[in-house]
C-alpha positions as CSV (number, residue, x, y, z in Angstrom):
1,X,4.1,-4.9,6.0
2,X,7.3,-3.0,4.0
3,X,7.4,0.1,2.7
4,X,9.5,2.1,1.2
5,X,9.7,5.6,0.3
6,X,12.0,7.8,-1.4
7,X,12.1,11.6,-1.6
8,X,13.7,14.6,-3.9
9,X,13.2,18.0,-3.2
10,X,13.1,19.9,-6.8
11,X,13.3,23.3,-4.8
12,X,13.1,24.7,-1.3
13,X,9.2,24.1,-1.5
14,X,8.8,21.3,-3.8
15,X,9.6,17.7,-3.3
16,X,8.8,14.4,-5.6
17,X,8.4,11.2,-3.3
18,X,8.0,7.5,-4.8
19,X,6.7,4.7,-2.5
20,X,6.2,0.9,-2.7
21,X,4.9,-0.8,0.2
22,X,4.3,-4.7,0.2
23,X,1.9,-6.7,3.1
24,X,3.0,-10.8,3.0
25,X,0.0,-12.7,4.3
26,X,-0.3,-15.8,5.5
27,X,-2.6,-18.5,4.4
28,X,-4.8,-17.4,6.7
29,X,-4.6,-14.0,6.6
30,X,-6.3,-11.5,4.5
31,X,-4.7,-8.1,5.2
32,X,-4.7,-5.1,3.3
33,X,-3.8,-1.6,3.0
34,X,-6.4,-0.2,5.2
35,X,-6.2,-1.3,8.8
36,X,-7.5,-4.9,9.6
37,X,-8.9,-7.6,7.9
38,X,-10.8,-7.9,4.8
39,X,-14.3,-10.2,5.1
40,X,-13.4,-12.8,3.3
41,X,-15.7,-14.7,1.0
42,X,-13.5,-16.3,-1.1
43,X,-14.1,-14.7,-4.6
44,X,-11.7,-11.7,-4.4
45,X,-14.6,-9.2,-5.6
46,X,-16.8,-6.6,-3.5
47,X,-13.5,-5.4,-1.7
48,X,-13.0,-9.3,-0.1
49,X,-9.9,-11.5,-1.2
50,X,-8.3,-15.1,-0.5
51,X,-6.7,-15.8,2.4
52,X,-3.0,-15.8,1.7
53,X,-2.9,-13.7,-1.2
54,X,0.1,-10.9,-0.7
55,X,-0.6,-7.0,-1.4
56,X,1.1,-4.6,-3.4
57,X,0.7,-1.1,-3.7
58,X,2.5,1.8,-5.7
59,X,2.2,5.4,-5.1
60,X,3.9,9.0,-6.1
61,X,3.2,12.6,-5.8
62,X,4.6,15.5,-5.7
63,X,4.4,17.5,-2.3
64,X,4.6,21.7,-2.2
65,X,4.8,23.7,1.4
66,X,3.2,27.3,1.1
């Protein structure tokens, strides 16, 4: 797995972030973004997917301190 994350601070309690993180599996491999393998049955439905088939995920936010 790769990620990486960027971050701004708009003020002294304010910050923007933007993140990419990427997981390369195998061909036998079904890994995704929560720890461990998926059950796989082959269809890609009902939170299962192919073996092999690489993960992408994209996330921002903005994060404030009180």
């Amino acid at each position: 797995m790769m990620t990486l994350t960027l971050d701004h601070n708009l003020s002294k309690r304010t910050a923007v972030y933007a993140q990419y993180s990427k997981i390369d599996n195998g061909t036998g491999t079904t890994y995704y973004y929560v720890a461990g393998p998926t059950t796989n049955n082959g269809l890609g439905v009902g939170g299962s997917m192919t073996a092999g088939v690489d993960v992408t995920i994209y996330g921002a936010g903005v994060k404030t301190s009180f």
